[in-house]
mmCIF file as gemmi writes it, N, C-alpha and C atoms, coordinates in Angstrom:
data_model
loop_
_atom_site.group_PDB
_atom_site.id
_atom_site.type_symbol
_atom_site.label_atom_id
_atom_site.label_alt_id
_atom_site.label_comp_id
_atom_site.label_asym_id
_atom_site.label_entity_id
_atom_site.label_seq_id
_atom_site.pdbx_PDB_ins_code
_atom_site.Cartn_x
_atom_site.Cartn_y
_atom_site.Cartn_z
_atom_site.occupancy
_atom_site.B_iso_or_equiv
_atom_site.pdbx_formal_charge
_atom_site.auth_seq_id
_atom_site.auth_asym_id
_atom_site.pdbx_PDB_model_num
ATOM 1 N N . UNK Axp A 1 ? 0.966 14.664 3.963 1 0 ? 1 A 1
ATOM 2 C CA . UNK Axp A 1 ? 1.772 14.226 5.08 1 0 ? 1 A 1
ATOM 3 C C . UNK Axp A 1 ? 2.831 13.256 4.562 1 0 ? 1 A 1
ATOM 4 N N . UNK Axp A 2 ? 4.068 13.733 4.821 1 0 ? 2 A 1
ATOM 5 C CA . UNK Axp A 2 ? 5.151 12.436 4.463 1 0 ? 2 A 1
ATOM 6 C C . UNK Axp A 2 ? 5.763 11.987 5.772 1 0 ? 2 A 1
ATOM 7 N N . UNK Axp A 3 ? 6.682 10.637 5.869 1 0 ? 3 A 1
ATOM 8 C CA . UNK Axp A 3 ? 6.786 10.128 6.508 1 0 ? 3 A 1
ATOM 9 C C . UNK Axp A 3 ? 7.263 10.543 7.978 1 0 ? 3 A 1
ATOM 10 N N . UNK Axp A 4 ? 8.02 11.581 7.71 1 0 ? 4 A 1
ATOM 11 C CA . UNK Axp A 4 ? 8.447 12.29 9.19 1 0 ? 4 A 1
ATOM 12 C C . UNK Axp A 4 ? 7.64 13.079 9.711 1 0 ? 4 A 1
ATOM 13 N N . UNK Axp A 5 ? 6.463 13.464 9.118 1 0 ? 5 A 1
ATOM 14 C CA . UNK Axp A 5 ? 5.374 14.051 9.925 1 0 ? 5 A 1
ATOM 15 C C . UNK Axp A 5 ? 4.644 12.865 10.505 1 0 ? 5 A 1
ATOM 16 N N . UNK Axp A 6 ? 4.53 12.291 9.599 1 0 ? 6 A 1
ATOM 17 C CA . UNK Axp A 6 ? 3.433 11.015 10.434 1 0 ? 6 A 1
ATOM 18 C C . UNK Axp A 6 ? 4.267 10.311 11.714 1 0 ? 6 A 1
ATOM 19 N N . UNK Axp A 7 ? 5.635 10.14 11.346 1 0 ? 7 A 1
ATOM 20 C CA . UNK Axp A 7 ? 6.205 10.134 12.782 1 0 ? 7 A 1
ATOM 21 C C . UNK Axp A 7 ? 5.927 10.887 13.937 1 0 ? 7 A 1
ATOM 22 N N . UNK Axp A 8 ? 5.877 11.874 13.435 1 0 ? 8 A 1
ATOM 23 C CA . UNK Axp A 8 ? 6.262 12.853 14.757 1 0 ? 8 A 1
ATOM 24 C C . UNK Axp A 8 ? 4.739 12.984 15.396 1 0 ? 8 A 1
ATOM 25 N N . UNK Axp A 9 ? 3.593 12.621 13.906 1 0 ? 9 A 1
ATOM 26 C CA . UNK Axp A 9 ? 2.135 12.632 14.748 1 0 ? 9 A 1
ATOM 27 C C . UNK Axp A 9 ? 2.148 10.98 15.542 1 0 ? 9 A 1
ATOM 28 N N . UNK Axp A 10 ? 2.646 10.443 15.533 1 0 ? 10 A 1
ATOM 29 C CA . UNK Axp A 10 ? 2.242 8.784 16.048 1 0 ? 10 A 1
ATOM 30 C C . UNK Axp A 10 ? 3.194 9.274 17.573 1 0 ? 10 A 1
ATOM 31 N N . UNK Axp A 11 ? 4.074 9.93 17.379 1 0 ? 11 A 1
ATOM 32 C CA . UNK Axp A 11 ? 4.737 10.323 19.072 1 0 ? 11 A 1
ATOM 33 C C . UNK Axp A 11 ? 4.031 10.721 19.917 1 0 ? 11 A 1
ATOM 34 N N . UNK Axp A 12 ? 3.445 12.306 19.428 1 0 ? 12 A 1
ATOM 35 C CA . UNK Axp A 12 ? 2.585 13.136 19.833 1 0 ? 12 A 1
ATOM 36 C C . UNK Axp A 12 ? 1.504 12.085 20.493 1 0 ? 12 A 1
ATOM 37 N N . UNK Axp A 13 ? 0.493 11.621 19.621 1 0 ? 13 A 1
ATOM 38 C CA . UNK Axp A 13 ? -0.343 10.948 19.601 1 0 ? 13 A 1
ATOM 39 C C . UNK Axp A 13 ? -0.293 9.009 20.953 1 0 ? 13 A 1
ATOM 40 N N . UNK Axp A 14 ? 0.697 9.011 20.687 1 0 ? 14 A 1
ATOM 41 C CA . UNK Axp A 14 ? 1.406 7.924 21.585 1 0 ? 14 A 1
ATOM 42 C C . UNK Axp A 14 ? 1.977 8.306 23.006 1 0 ? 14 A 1
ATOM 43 N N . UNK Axp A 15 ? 2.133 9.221 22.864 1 0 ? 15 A 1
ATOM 44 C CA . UNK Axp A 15 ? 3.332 9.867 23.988 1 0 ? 15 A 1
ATOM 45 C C . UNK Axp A 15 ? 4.706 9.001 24.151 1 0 ? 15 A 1
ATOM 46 N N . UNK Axp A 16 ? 5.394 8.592 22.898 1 0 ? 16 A 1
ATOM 47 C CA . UNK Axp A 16 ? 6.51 8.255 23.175 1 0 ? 16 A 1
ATOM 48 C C . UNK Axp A 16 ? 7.668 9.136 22.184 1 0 ? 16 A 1
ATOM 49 N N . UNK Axp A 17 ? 8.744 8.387 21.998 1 0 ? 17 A 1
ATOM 50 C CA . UNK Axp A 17 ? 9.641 9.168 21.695 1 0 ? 17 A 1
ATOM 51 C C . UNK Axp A 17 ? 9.84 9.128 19.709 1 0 ? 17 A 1
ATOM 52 N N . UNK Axp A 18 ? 10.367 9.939 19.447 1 0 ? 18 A 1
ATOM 53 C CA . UNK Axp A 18 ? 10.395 10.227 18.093 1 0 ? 18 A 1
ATOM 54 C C . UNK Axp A 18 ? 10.693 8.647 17.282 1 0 ? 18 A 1
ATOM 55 N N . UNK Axp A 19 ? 12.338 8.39 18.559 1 0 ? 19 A 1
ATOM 56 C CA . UNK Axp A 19 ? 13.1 7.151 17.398 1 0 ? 19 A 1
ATOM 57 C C . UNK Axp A 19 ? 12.292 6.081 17.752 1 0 ? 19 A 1
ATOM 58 N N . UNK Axp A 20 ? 11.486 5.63 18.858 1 0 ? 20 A 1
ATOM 59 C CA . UNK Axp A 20 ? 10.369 4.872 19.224 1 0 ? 20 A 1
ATOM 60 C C . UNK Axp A 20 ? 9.183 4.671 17.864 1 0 ? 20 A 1
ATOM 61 N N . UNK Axp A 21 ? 8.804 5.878 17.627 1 0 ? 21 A 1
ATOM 62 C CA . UNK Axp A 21 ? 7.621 6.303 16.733 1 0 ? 21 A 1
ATOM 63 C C . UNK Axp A 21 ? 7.954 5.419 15.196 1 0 ? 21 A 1
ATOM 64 N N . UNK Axp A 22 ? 9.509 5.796 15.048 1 0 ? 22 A 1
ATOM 65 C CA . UNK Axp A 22 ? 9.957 5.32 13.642 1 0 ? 22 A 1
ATOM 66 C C . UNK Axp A 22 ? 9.946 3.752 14.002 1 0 ? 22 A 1
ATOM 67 N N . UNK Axp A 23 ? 10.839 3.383 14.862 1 0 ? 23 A 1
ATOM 68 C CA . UNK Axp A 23 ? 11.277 2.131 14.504 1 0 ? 23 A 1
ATOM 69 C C . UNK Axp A 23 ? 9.595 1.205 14.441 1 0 ? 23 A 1
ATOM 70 N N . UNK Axp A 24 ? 8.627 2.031 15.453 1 0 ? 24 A 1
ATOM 71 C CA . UNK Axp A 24 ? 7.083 1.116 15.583 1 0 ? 24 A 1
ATOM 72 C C . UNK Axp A 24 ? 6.251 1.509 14.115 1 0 ? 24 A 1
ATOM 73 N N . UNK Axp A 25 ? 6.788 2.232 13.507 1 0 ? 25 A 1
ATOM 74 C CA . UNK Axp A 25 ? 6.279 2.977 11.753 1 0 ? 25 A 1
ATOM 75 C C . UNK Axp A 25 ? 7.024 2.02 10.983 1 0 ? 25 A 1
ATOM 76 N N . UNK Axp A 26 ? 8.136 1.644 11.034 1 0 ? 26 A 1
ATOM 77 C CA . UNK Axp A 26 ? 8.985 0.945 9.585 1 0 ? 26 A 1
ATOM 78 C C . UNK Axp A 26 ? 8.777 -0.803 10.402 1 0 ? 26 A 1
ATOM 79 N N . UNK Axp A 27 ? 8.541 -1.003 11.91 1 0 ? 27 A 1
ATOM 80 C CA . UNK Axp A 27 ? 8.375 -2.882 11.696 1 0 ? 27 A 1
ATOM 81 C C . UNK Axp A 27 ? 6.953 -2.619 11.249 1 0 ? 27 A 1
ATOM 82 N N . UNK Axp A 28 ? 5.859 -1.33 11.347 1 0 ? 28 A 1
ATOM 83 C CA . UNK Axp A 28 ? 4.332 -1.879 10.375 1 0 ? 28 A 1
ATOM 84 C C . UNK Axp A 28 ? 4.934 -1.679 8.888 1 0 ? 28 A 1
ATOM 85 N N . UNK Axp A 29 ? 5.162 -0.774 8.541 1 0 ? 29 A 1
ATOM 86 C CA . UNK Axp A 29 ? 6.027 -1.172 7.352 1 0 ? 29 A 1
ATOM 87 C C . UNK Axp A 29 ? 6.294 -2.463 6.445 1 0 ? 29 A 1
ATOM 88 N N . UNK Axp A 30 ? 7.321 -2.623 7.271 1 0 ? 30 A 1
ATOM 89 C CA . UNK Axp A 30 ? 7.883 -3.992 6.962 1 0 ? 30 A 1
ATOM 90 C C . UNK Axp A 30 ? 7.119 -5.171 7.155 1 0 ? 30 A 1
ATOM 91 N N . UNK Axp A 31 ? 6.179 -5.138 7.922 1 0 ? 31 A 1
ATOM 92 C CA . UNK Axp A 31 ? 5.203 -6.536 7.948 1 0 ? 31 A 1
ATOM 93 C C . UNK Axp A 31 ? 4.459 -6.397 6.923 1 0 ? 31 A 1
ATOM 94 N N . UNK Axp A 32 ? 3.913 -5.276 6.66 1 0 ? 32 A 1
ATOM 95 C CA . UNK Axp A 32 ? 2.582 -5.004 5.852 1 0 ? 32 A 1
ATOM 96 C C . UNK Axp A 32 ? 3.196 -5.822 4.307 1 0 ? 32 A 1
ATOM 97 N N . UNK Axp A 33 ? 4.809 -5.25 3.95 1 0 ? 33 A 1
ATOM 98 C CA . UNK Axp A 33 ? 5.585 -5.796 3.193 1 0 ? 33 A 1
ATOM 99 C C . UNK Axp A 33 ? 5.736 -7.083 3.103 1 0 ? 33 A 1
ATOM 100 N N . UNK Axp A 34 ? 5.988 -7.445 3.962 1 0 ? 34 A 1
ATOM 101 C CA . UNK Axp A 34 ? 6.434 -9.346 3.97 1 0 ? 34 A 1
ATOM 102 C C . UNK Axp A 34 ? 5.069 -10.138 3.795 1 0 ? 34 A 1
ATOM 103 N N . UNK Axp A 35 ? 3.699 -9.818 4.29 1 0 ? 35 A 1
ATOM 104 C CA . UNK Axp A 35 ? 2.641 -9.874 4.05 1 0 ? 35 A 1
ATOM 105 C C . UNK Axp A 35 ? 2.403 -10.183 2.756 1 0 ? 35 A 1
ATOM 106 N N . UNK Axp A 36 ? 2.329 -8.929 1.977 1 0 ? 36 A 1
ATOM 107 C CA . UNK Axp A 36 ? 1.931 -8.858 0.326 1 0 ? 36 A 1
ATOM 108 C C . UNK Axp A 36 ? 3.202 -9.342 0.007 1 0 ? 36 A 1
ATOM 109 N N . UNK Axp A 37 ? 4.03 -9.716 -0.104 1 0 ? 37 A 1
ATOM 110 C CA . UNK Axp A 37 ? 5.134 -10.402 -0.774 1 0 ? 37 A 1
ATOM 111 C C . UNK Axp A 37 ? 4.218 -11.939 -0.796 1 0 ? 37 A 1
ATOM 112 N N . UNK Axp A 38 ? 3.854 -12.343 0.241 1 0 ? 38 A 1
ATOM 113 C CA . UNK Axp A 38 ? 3.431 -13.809 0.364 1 0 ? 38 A 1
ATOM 114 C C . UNK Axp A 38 ? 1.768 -13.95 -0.128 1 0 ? 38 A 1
ATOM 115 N N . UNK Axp A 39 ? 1.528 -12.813 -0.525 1 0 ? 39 A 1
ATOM 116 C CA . UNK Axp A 39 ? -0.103 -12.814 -1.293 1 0 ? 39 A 1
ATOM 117 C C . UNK Axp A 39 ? -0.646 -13.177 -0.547 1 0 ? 39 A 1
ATOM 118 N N . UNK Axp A 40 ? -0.665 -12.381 0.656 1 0 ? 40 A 1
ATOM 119 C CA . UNK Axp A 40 ? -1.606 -12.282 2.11 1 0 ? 40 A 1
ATOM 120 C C . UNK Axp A 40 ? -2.338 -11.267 1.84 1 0 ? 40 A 1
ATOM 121 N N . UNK Axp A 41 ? -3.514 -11.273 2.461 1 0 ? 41 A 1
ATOM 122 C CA . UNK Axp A 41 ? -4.167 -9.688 2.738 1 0 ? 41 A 1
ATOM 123 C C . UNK Axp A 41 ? -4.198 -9.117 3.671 1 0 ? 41 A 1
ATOM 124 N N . UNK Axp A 42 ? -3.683 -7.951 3.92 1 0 ? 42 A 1
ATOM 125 C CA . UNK Axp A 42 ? -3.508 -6.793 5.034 1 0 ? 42 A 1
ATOM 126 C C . UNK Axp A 42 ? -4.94 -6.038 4.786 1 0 ? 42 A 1
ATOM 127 N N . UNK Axp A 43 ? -5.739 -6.572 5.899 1 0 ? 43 A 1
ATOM 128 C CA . UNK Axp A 43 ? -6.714 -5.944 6.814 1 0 ? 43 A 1
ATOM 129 C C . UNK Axp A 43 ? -6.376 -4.715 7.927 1 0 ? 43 A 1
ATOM 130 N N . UNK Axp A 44 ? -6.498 -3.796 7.887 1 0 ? 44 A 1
ATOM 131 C CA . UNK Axp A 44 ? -6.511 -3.035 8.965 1 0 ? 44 A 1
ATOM 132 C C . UNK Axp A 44 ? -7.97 -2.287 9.458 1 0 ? 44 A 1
ATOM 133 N N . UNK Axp A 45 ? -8.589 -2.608 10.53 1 0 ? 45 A 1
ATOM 134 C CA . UNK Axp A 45 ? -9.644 -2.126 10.799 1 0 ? 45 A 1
ATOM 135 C C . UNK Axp A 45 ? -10.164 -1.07 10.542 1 0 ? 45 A 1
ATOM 136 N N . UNK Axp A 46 ? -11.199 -0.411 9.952 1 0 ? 46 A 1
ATOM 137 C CA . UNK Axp A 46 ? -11.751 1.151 10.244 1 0 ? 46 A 1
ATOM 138 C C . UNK Axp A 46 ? -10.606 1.462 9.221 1 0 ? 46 A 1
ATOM 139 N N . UNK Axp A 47 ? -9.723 1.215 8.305 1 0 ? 47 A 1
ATOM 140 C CA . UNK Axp A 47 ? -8.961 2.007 7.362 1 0 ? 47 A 1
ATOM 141 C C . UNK Axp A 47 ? -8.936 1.313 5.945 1 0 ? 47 A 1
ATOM 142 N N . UNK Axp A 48 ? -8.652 0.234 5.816 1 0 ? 48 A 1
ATOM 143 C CA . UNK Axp A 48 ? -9.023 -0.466 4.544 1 0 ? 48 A 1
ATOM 144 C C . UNK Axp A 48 ? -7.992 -1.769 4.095 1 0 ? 48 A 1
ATOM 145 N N . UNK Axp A 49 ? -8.162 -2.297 3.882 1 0 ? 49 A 1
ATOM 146 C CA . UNK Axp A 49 ? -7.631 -3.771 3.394 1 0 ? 49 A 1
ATOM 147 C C . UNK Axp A 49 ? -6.392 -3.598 1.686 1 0 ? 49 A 1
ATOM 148 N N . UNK Axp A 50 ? -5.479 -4.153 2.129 1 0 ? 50 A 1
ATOM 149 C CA . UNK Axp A 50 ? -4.536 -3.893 0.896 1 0 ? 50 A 1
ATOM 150 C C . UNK Axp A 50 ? -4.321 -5.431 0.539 1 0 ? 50 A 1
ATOM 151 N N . UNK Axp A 51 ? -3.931 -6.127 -1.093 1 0 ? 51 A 1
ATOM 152 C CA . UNK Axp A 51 ? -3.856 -7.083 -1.294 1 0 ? 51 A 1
ATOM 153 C C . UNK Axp A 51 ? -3.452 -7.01 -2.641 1 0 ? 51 A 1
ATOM 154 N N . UNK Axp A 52 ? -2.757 -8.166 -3.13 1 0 ? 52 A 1
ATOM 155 C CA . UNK Axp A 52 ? -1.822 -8.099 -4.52 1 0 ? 52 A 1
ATOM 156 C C . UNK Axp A 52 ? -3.246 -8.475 -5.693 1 0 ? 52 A 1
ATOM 157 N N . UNK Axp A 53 ? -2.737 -8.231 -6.75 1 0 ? 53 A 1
ATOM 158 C CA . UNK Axp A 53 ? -4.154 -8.9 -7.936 1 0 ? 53 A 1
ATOM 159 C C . UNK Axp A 53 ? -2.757 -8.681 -9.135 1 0 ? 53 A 1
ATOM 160 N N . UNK Axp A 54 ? -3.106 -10.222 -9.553 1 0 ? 54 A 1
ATOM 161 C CA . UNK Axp A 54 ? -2.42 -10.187 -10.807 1 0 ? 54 A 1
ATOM 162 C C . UNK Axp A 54 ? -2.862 -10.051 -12.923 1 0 ? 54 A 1
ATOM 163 N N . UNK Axp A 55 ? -2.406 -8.788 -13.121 1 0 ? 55 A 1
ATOM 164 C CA . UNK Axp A 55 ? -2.743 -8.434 -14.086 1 0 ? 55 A 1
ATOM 165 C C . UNK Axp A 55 ? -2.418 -9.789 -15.411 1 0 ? 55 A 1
ATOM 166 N N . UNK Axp A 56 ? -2.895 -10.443 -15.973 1 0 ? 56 A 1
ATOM 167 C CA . UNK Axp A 56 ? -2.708 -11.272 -16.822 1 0 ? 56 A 1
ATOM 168 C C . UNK Axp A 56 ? -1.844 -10.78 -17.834 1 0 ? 56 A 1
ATOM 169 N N . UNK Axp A 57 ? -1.214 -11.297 -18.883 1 0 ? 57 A 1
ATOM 170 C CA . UNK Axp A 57 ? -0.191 -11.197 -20.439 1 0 ? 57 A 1
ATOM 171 C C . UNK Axp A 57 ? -1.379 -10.836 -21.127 1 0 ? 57 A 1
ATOM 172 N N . UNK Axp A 58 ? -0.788 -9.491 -21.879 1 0 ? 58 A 1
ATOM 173 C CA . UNK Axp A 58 ? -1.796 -9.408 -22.636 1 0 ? 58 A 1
ATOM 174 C C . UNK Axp A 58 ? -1.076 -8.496 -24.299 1 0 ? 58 A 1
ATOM 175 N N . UNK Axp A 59 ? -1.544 -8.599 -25.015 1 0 ? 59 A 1
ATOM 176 C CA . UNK Axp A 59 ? -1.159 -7.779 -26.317 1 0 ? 59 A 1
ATOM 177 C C . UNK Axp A 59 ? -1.346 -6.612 -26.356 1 0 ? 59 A 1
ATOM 178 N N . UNK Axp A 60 ? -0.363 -5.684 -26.359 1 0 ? 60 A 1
ATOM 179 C CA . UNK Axp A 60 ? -0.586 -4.393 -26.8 1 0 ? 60 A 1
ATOM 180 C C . UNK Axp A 60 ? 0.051 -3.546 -27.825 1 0 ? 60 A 1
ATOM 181 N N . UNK Axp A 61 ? 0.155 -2.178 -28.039 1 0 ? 61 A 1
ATOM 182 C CA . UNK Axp A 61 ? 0.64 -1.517 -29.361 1 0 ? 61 A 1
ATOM 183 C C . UNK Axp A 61 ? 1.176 -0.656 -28.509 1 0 ? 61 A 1
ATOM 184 N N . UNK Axp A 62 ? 2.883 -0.442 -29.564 1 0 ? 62 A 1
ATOM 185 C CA . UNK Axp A 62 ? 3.532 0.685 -29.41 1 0 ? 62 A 1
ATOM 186 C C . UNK Axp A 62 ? 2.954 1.452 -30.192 1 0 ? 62 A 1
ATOM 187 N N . UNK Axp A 63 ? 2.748 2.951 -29.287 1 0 ? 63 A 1
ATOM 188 C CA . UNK Axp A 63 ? 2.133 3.847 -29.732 1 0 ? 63 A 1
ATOM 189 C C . UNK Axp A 63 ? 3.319 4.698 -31.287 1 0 ? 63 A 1
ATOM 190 N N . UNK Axp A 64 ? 4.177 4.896 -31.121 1 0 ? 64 A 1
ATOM 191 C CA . UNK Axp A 64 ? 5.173 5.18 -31.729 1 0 ? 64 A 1
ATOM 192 C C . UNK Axp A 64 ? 4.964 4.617 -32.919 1 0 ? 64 A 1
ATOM 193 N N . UNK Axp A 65 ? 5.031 3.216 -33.173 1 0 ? 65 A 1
ATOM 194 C CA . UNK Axp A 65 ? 5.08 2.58 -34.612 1 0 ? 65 A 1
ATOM 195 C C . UNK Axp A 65 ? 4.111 1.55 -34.569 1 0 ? 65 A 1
ATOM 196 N N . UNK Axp A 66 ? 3.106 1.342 -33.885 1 0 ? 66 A 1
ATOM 197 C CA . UNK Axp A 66 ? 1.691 0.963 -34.009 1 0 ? 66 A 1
ATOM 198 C C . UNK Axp A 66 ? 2.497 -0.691 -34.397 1 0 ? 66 A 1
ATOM 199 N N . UNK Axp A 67 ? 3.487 -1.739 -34.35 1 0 ? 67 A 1
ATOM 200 C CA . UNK Axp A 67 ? 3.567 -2.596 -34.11 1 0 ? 67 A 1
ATOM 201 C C . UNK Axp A 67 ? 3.034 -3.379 -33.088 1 0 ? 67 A 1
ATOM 202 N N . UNK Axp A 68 ? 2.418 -4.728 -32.834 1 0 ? 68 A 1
ATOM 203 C CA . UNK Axp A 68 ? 2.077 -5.281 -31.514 1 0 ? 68 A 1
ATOM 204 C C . UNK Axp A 68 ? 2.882 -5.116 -30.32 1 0 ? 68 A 1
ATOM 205 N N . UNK Axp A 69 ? 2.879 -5.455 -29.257 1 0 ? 69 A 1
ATOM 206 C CA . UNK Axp A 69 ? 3.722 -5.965 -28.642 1 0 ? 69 A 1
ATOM 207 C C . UNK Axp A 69 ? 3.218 -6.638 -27.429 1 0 ? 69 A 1
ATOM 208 N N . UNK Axp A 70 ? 3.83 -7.961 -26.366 1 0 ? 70 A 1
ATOM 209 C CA . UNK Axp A 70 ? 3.526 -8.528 -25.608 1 0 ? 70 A 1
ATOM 210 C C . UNK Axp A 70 ? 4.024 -7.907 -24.374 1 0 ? 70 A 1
ATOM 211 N N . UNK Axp A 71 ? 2.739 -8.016 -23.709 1 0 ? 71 A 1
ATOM 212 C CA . UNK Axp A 71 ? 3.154 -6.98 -22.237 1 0 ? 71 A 1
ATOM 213 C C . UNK Axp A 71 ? 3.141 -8.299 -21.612 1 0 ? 71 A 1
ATOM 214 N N . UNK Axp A 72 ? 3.866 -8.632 -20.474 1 0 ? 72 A 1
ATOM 215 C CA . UNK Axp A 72 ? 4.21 -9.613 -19.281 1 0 ? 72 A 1
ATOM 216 C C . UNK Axp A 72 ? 3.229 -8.979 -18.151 1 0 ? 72 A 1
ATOM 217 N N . UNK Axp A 73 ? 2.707 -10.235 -17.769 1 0 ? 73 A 1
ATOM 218 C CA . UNK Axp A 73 ? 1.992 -10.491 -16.806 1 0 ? 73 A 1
ATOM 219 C C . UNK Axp A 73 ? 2.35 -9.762 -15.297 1 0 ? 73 A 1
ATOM 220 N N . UNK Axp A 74 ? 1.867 -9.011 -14.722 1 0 ? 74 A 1
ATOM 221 C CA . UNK Axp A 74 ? 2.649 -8.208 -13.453 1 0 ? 74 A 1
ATOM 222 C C . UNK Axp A 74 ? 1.47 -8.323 -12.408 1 0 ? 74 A 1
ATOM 223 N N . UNK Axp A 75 ? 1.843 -8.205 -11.027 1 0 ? 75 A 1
ATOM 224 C CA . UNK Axp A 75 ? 1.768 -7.957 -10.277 1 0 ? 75 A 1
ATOM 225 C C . UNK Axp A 75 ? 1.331 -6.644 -9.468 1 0 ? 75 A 1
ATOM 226 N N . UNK Axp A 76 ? -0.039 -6.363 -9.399 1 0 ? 76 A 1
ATOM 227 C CA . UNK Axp A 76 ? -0.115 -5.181 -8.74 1 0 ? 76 A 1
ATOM 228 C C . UNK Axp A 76 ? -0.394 -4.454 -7.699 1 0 ? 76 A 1
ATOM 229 N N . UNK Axp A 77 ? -0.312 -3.704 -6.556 1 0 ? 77 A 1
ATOM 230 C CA . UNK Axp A 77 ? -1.103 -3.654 -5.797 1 0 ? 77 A 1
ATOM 231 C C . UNK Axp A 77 ? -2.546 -2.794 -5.42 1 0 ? 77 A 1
ATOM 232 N N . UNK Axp A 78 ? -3.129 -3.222 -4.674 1 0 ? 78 A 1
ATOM 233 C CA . UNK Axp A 78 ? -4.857 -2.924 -4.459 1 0 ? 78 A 1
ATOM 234 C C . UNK Axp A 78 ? -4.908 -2.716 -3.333 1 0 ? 78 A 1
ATOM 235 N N . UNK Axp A 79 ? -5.916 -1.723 -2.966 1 0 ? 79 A 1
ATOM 236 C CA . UNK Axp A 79 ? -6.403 -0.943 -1.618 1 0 ? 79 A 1
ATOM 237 C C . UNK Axp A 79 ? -7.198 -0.715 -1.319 1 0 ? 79 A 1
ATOM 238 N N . UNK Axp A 80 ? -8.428 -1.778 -1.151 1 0 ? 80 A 1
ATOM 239 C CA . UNK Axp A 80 ? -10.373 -1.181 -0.556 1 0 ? 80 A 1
ATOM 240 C C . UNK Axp A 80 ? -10.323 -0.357 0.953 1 0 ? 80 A 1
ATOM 241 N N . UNK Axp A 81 ? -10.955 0.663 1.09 1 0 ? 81 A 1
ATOM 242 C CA . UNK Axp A 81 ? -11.214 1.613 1.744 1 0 ? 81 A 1
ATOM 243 C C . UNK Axp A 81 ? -12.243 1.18 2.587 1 0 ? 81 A 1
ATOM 244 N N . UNK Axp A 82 ? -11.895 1.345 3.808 1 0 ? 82 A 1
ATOM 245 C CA . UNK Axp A 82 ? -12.832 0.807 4.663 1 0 ? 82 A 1
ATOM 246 C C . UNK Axp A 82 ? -14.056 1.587 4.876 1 0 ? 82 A 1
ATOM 247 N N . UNK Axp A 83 ? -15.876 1.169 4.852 1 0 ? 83 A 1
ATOM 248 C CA . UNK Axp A 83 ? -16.497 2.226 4.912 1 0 ? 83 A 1
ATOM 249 C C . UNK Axp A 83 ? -16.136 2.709 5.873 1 0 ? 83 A 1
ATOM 250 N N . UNK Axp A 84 ? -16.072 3.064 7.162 1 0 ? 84 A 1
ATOM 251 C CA . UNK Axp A 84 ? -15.687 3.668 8.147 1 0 ? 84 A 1
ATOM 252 C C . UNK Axp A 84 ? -14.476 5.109 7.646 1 0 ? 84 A 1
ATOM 253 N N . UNK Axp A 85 ? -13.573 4.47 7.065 1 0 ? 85 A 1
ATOM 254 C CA . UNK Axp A 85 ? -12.533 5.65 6.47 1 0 ? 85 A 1
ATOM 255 C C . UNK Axp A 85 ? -13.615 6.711 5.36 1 0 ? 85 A 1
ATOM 256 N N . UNK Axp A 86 ? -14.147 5.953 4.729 1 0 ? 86 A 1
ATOM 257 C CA . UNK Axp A 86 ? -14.966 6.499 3.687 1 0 ? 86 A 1
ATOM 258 C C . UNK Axp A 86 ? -15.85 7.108 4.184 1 0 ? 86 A 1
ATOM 259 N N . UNK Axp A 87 ? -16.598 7.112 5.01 1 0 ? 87 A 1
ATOM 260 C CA . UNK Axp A 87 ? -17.522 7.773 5.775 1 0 ? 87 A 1
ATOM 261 C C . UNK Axp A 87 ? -16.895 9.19 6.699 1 0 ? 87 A 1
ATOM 262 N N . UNK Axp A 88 ? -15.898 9.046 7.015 1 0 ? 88 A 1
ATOM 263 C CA . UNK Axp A 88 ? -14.664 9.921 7.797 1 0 ? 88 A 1
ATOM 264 C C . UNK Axp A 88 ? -14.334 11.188 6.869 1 0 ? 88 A 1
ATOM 265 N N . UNK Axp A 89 ? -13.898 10.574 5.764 1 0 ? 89 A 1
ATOM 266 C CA . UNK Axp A 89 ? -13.618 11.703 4.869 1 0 ? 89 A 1
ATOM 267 C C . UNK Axp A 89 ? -14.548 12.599 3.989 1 0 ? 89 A 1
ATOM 268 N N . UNK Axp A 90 ? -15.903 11.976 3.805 1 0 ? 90 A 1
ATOM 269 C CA . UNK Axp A 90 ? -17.241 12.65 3.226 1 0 ? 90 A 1
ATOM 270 C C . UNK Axp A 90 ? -17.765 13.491 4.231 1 0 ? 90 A 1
């Protein structure tokens, strides 16, 4: 499912209108966004919890010429599955 189907199912599903469907799809969007920007955790009930985890600096090798090299510390994101979702899909 990409994004204009899931629109058009949240209409269906809502009984409202298509450009309704989007604009109430991109402000969850966009919160869920501004959220993990601020290293909040997005809980959503019965579906699963999303939240940033930061990967530490660490040493690694170019595969190419087996020299070291220093990887920078990043930022990633994470997604626990709610049992309820997990139970849904088994």
């Amino acid at each position: 499912m990409n994004k204009t189907e899931l629109i058009d199912h949240i209409a269906l599903q809502a009984d409202v209108s298509k450009v309704s469907a989007e604009r109430a799809l991109n402000a969850a969007i966009e919160g869920i966004v501004a959220a993990l920007k601020k290293d909040e955790i997005v809980r959503l009930a019965d579906f699963g919890s999303f939240h940033v985890s930061l990967h530490a600096a660490r040493i690694g090798r170019n595969p190419r010429t087996g020299a070291t090299i220093e990887i920078a510390a990043t930022k990633v994101l994470r997604f626990r599955v709610a049992k309820r979702l997990k139970e849904a899909i088994n």
